[in-house]
C-alpha positions as CSV (number, residue, x, y, z in Angstrom):
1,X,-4.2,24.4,-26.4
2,X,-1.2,26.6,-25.5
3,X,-1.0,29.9,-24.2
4,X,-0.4,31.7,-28.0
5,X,-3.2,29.6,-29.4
6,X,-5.7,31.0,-27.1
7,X,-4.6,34.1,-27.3
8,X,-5.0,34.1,-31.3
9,X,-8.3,32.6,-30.7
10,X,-9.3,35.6,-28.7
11,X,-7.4,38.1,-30.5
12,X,-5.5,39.6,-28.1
13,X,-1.7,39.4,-26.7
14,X,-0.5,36.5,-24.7
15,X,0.4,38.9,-21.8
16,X,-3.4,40.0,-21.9
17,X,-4.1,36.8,-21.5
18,X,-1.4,35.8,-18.6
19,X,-3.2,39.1,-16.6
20,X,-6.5,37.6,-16.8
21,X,-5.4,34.0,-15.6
22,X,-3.7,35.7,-12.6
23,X,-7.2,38.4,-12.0
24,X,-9.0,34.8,-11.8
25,X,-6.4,33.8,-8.7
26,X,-4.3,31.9,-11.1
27,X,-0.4,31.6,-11.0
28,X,0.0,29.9,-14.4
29,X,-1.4,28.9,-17.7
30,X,-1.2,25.3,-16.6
31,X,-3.2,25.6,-13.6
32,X,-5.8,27.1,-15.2
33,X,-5.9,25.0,-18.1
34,X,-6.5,22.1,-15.5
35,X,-9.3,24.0,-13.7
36,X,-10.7,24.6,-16.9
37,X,-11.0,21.0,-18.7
38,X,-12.4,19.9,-15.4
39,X,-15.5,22.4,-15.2
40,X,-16.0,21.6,-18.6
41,X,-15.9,17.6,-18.1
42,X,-17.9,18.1,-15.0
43,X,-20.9,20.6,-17.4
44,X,-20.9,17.7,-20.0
45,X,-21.6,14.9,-17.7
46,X,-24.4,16.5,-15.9
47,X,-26.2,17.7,-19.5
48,X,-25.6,13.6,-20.7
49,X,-26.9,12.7,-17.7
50,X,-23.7,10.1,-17.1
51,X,-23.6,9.2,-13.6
52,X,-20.5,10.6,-11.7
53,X,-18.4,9.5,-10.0
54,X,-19.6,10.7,-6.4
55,X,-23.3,10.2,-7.5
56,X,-22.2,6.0,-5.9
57,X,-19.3,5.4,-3.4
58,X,-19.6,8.8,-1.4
59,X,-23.7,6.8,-0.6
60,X,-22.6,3.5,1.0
61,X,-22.9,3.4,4.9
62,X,-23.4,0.2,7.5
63,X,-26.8,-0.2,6.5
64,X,-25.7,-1.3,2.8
65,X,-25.8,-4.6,1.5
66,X,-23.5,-6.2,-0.5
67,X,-24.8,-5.3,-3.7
68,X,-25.5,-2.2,-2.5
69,X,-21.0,-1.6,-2.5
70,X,-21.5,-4.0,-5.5
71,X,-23.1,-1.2,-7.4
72,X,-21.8,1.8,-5.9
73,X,-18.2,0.8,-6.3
74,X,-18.0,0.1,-10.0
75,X,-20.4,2.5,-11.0
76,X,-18.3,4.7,-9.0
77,X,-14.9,3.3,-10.8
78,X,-16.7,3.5,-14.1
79,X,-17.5,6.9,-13.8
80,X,-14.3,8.0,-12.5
81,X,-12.4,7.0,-15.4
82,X,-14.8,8.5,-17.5
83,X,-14.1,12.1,-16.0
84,X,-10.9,11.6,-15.7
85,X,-10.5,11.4,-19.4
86,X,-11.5,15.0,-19.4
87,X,-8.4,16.2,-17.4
88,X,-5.6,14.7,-18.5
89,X,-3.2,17.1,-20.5
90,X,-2.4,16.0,-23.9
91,X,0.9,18.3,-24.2
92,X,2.3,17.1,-21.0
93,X,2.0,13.4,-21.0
94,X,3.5,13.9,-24.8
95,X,6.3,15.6,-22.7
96,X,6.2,12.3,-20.3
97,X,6.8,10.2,-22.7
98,X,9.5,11.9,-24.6
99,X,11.2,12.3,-21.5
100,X,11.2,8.6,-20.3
101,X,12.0,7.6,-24.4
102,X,15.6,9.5,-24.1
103,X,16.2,8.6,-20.6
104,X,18.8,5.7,-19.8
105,X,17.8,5.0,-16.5
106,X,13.8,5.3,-14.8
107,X,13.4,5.1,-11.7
108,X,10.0,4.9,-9.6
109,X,8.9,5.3,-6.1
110,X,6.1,6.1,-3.8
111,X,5.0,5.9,-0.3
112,X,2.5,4.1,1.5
113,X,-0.6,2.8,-1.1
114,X,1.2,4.4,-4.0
115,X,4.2,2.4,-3.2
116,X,2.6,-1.0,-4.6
117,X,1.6,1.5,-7.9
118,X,4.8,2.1,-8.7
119,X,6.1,-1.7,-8.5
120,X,3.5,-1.6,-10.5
121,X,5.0,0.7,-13.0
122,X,8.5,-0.4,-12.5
123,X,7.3,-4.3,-13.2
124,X,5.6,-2.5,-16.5
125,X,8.6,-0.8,-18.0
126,X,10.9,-3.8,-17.3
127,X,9.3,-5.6,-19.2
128,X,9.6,-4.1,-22.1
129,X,13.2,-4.0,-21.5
130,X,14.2,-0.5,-19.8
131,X,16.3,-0.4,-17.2
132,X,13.8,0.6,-14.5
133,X,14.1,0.6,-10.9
134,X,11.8,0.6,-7.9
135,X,12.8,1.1,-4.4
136,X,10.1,0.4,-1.4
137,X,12.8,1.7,1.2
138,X,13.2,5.3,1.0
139,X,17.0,5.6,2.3
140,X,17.5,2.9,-0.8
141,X,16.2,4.9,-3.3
142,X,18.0,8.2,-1.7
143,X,21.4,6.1,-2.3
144,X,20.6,5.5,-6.2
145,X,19.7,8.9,-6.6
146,X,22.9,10.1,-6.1
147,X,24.8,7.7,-8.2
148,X,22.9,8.0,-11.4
149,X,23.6,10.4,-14.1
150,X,21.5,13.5,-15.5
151,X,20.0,11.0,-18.3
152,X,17.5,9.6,-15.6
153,X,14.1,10.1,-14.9
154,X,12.2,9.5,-11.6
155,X,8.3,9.0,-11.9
156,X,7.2,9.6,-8.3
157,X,3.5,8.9,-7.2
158,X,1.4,11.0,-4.6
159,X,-2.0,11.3,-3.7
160,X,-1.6,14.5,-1.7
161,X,1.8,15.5,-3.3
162,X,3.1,16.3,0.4
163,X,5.2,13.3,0.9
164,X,8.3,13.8,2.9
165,X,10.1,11.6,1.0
166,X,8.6,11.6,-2.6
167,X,9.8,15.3,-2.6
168,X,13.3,14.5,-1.3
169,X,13.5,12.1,-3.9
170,X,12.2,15.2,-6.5
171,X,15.0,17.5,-5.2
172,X,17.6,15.0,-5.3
173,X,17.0,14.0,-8.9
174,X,17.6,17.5,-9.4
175,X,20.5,17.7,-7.7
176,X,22.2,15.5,-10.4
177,X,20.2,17.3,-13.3
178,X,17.7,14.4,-13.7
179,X,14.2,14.8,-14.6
180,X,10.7,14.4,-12.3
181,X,7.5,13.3,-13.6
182,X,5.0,13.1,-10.6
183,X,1.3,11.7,-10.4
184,X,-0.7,13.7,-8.1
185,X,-4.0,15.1,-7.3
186,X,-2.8,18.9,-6.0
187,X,-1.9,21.5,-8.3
188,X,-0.3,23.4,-5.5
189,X,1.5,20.8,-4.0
190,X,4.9,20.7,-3.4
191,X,5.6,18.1,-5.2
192,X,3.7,19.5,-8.6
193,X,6.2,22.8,-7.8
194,X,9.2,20.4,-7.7
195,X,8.4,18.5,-10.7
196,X,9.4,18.7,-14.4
197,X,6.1,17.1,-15.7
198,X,3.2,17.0,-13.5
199,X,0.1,14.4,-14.4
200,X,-2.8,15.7,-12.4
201,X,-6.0,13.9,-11.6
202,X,-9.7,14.9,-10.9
203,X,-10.2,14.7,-7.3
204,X,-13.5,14.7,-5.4
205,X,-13.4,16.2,-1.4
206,X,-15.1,12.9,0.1
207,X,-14.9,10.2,2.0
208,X,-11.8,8.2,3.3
209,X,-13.1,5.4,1.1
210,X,-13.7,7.7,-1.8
211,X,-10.2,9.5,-1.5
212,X,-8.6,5.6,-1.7
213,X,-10.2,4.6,-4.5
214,X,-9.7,7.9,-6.6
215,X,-5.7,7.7,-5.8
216,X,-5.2,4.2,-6.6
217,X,-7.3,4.4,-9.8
218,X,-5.6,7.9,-10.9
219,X,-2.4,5.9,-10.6
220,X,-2.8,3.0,-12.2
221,X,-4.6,4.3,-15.1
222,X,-1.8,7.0,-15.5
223,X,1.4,4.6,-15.7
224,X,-0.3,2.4,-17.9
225,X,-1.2,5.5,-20.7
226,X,2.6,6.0,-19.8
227,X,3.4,2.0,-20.2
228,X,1.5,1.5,-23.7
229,X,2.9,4.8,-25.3
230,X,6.9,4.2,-24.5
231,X,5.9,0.9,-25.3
232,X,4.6,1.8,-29.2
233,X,7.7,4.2,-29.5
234,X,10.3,1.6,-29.2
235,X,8.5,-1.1,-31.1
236,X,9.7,-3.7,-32.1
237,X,11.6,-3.8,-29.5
238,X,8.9,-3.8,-27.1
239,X,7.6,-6.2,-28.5
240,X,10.9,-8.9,-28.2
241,X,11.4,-7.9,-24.8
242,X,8.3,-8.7,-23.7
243,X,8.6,-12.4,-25.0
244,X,11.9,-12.6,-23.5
245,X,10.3,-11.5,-20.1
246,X,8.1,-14.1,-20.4
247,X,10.0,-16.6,-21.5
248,X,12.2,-16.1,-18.5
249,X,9.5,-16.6,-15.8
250,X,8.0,-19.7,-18.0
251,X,9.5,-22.3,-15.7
252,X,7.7,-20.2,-12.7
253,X,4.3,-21.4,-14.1
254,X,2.5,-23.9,-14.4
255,X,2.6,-26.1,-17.7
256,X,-1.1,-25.9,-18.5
257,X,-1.2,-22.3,-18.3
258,X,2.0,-21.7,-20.4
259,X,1.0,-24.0,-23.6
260,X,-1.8,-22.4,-23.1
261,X,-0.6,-19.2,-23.4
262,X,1.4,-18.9,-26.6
């Protein structure tokens, strides 16, 4: 719901609105708008009675069992998804998407544990032939920066959205009057203020295991809403790429699995 919407709904001005936002500690709309959809996610699992996702992982200790992180970790992962449903912005993964459809060149990178998510995400979109890029060293992907054009768009991956060098990356991309879409779990990080698009998560304050888990999932399950909508808007191209892809690793696997396969 935008701004104007709400205010119609309410029947007052959008700057009346704006002033109670920022009474409530709020610096914009958008921050608020996250806050909001995540109390109310968070109200409607605990009247359904759906188990959440800290109600598991945040219990496990040295005294569990096996199927004691069995059950605690994919109830936990279950969960999380669930909720995370909740938060996610329609209006600006529309405006992801959009952005990545016109762009020439995408580019991905993240540090540490997010670095392996977006391979992840550059493996995705080159697939269904885009010309993506991924870059584990962060001097490399500094270098590209510069030489590509404003028609580019960087995704860039962070848990805590403090990342020396995911936000060197952001302002770089600026520089040449590219476009940043970042994954993160902080509103007020500097990465969301140096983005174009920002997808946030729901994040839980818990344990080093939880706090894992919750990035990696958040990551994952973010490039591939990204992945599966580009992909519909350029069908059918998508869908020849992606049988020429796999054609051309066919000789790379075995024979059983390929006949099988087809």
């Amino acid at each position: 719901m935008s701004i104007s919407h709400l205010a119609e709904k309410c029947k007052v001005s959008n700057t009346t609105v704006l002033r109670v936002i920022n009474k409530l500690g709020y610096e914009s709309y958008r921050n608020f708008k996250i806050d909001l959809v995540r109390e109310l996610s968070a109200a409607t699992h605990s009247e359904s009675g759906i188990a959440r996702f800290e109600d598991g992982y945040e219990h496990i200790d040295v005294n569990s069992t096996t199927k004691d992180v069995i059950n605690a970790v994919t109830l936990s992962a279950s969960s999380f998804i669930y909720e995370m449903k909740g938060s996610l912005v329609e209006s600006e993964i529309s405006r992801a998407v959009d952005m990545l459809c016109a762009a020439k060149n995408i580019l991905f990178f993240g540090t540490g544990g997010s670095a392996a998510v977006a391979m992840d995400g550059f493996h995705k979109f080159l697939r269904i032939g885009l010309n993506a890029f991924w870059d584990a060293n962060s001097h490399i992907a500094m270098i590209r920066l510069a030489q590509v054009g404003p028609e580019t768009v960087i995704i860039l991956i962070s848990h805590t959205g403090e990342s020396h060098e995911v936000i060197q990356c952001a302002k770089n991309m600026h520089q040449v009057g590219g476009k940043v879409i970042t994954l993160t779990s902080y509103m007020n990080s500097t990465l969301a203020d140096n983005a174009d698009v920002v997808l946030y998560s729901s994040f839980y304050d818990g344990s080093n295991y939880t706090d894992a888990l919750v990035s990696r999932l958040v990551q994952l399950v973010m490039l591939d809403i990204l992945y599966v909508s580009v992909s519909l808007r350029k069908e059918p191209e998508s869908s020849k790429n992606i049988l020429i892809s796999r054609r051309a690793i066919a000789s790379e696997k075995c024979g059983h699995f390929w006949k099988s396969s087809r």
